[in-house]
N, C-alpha and C positions, 0 to 999 in steps of 0.2 A: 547688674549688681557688682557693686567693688567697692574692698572693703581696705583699710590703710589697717599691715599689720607693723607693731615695735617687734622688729625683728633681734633686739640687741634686750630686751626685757625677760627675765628670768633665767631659771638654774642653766638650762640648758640653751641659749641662745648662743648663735643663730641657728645652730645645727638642725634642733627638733624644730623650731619654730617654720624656718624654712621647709624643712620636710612635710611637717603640717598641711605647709600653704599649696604645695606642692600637688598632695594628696586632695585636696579639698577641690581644689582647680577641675582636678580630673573629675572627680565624682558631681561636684555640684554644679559644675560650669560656667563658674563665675570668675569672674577677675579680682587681682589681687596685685597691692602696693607694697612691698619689702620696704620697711623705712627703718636705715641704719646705717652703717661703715658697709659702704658699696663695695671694697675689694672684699670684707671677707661674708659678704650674701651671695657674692658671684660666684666666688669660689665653690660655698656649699653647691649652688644651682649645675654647676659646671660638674662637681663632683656626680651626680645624679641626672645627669642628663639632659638637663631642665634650663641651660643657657638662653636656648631660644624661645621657649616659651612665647605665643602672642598674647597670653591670659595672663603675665606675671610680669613688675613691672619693679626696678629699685628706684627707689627715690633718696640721697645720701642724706645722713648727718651724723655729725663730728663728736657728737657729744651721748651720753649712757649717764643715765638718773641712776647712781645703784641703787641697795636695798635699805642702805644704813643710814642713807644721806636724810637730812628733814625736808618733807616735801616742799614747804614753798618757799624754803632759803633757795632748793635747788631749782625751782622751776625760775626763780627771778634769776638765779646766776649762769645755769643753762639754756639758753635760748634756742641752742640747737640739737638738743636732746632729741633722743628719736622717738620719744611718748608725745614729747609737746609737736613734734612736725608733722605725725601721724595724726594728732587729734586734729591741727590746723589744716592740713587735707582735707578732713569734715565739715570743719567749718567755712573754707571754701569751695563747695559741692565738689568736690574732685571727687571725692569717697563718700560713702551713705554708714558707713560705721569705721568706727577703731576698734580693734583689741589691741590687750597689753597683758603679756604673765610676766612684767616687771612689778614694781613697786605698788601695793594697792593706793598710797598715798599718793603718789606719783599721780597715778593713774585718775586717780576720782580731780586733785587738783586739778592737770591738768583740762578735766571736762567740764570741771567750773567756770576759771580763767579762761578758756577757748571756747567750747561751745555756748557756754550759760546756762543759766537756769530757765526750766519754763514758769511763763508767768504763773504766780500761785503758788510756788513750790519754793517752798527756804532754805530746805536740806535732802538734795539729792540723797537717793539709799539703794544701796547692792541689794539685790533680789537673788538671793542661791538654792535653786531646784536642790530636796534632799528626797531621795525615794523611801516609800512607804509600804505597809502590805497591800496598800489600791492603787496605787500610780505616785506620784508625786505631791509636796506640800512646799509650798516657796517660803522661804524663813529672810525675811527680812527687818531690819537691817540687820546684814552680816557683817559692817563692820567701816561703813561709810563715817558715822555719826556715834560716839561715844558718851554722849551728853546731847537728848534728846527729850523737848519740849512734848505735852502732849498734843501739841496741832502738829507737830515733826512727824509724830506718831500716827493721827490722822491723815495727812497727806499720804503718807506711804500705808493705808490700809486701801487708800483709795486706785494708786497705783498697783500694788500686788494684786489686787481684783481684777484691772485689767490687764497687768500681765497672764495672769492665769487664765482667765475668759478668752482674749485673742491667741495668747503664742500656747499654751498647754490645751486649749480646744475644752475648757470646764464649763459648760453654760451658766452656771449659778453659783460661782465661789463661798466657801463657807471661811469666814474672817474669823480667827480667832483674837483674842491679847494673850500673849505670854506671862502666865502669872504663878502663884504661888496653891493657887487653887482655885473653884470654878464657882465659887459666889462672888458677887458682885463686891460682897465687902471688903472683899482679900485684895493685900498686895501694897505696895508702899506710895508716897505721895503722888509718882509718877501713874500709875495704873490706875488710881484712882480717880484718876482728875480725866483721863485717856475716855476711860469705860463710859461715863456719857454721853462726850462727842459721839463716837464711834455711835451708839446709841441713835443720834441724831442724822445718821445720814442716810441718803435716798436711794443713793447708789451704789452701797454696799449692804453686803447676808453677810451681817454680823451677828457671830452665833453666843457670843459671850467671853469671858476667859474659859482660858484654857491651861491647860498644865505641859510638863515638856515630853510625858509619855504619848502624849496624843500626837507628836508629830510624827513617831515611824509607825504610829498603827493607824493613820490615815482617818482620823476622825474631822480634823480641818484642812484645809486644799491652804489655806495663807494663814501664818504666824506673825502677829505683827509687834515688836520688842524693838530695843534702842542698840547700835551695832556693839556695845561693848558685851550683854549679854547674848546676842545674834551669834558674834563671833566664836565665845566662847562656845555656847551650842553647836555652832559647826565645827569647830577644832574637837571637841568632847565623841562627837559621831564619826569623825572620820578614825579616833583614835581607835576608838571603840570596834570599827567594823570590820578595820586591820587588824585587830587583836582576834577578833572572833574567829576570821578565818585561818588566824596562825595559831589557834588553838584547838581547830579541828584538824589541821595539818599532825598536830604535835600527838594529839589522842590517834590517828590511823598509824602515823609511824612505827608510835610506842606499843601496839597491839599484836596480836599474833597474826600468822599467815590468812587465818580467816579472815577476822577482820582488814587484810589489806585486799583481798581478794573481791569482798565484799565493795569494797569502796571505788571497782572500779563501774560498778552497776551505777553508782550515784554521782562520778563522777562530771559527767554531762549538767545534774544539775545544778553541785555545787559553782562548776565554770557561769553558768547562770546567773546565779546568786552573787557571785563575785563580778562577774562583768553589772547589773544593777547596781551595786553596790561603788562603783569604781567612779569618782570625779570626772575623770577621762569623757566616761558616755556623756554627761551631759556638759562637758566643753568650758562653758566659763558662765558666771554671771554677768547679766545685764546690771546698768547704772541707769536708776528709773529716776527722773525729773532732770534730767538734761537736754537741750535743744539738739540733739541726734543720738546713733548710736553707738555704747559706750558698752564694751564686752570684757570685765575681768576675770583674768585666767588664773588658776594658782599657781606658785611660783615652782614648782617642781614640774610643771606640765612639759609632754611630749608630744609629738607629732600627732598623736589621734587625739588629744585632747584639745589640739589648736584647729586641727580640721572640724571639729564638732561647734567649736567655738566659733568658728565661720559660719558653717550651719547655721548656728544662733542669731548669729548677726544679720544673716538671710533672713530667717524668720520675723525676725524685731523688726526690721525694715520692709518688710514685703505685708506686715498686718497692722503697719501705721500707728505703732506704741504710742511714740510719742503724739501723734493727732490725738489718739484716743483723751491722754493723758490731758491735755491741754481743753481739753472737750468737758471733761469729765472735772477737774478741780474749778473750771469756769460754773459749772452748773451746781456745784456744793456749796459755792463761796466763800473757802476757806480762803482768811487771810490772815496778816499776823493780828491784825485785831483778836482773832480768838480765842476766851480764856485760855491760860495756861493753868 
């Protein structure tokens, strides 16, 4: 397994990223591509002991997509960006996936323009694990697709089934729609038109809509919405679940000697709660309807978040996503033919 990472992609590159890659090497035993400005990857490497490395490889380029730049002005004017040389690694079997905690634009572009699409599929969609009180429910799109059709919608229920089925180990995913409420009649042009298809397929446990409490109390395993509302959702729960824990923080501080004393009995499990609760554990989202794999990191990620993200990428690659995917939208027959 070897994975091409943008080592020059996000808040903290190259430092944490490399550190990541580092860490990842060691535990998972896989190989790894640094693609970015080769003197200052070495140096990290060098810093850390990790020059020789026979598991760790740079591959240079000149060029860094920032954050602010518009994705496909920049991918036509950087050519040698280290997201676009990482993704082209993939597409010339060098590598079996890319990650990137640079630009999500950047990033989904580039897997467009370099890998493609799989047949079937119109609008590739981020797939982001968010944990619940049973395990995990994958909320897609988080933030791919802004203005999504309801076959857009359909394809990516098709896919989050089998992400969740192969890489989360769910035998029988339960599909919800993201809606406003859990009759059929509810919800606006879009959900409406959706809730049919969705109805009509063979190879999804579509359980009906669904509302936005049902995803941390683990009633549906996939959330299937269009990435402007996706995203928000996910931006909404991460704020959310820093705030909670920095509000049990503020309630033990501001209490008496008991109460601190008490808190170190529970201590252990709030670390718990907080490590499930933390982006980091589950590393990055996959990018489902692209011809390989495509792992986005969020932009603040550090070294355990990029190793976990490899992890991931392992995973995606070693349970044949993308076969499935190409298997599975062949057998539906979604095309753009299908009502909108």
């Amino acid at each position: 397994m070897r994975v091409a990472i943008d080592a020059m992609g996000g808040d903290h590159a190259p430092e944490e990223i490399v550190l990541g890659a580092i860490d990842a090497v060691r535990e998972y035993n896989c190989e790894v591509v640094l693609v970015g400005d080769e003197h200052k990857i070495k140096q990290v490497l060098e810093k850390h002991n990790a020059i020789g490395n026979d598991k760790i490889f740079v591959h240079h380029a000149s060029e860094v997509i920032e954050m602010n730049e518009h994705p496909a002005a920049a991918l036509r004017k950087k050519k040698d960006a280290s997201v676009v040389v990482a993704t082209r690694l993939v597409k010339e079997n060098n590598c079996q996936a890319v990650i990137s905690a640079g630009s999500t634009g950047a990033a989904v572009a580039a897997a467009l323009f370099g890998l493609g699409r799989i047949k079937g599929i119109e609008r590739p969609t981020i797939a982001t694990p968010i944990p619940n009180l049973t395990g995990t429910t994958v909320l897609l799109d988080s933030g791919a697709n802004v203005d999504s059709k309801p076959r857009h919608l359909v394809q990516g229920a098709i896919m989050g089934s089998l992400y969740s089925q192969h890489v989360l180990g769910v035998s029988n995913p339960r599909i919800g729609l993201l809606n406003i409420g859990e009759e059929d009649t509810k919800g606006n042009e879009q959900a409406l038109a959706t809730y049919p298809l969705l109805q009509k397929l063979h190879t999804v446990h579509f359980i009906g809509n669904v509302e936005g409490r049902d995803i941390p109390k683990g009633t549906v395993d996939v959330v299937i919405c269009d990435g402007f509302v996706g995203n928000v959702v996910l931006k909404f729960g991460e704020g959310l679940s820093s705030a909670i824990m920095q509000l049990i923080k503020e309630a033990i501080y501001s209490s008496g000697l008991l109460a601190k004393l008490a808190s170190l009995l529970v201590l252990p499990a709030l670390k718990g709660l907080k490590k499930k609760m933390d982006y980091a554990e589950y590393g990055g989202a996959p990018l489902l309807g692209v011809e390989g794999g495509c792992i986005i990191c969020h932009g603040s990620s550090k070294a355990r978040a990029i190793k976990n993200a490899i992890r991931v990428a392992s995973e995606f690659t070693e349970k044949k996503v993308v076969e499935h995917i190409r298997e599975n939208i062949a057998e539906e027959g979604i095309s753009e033919n299908e009502s909108d």
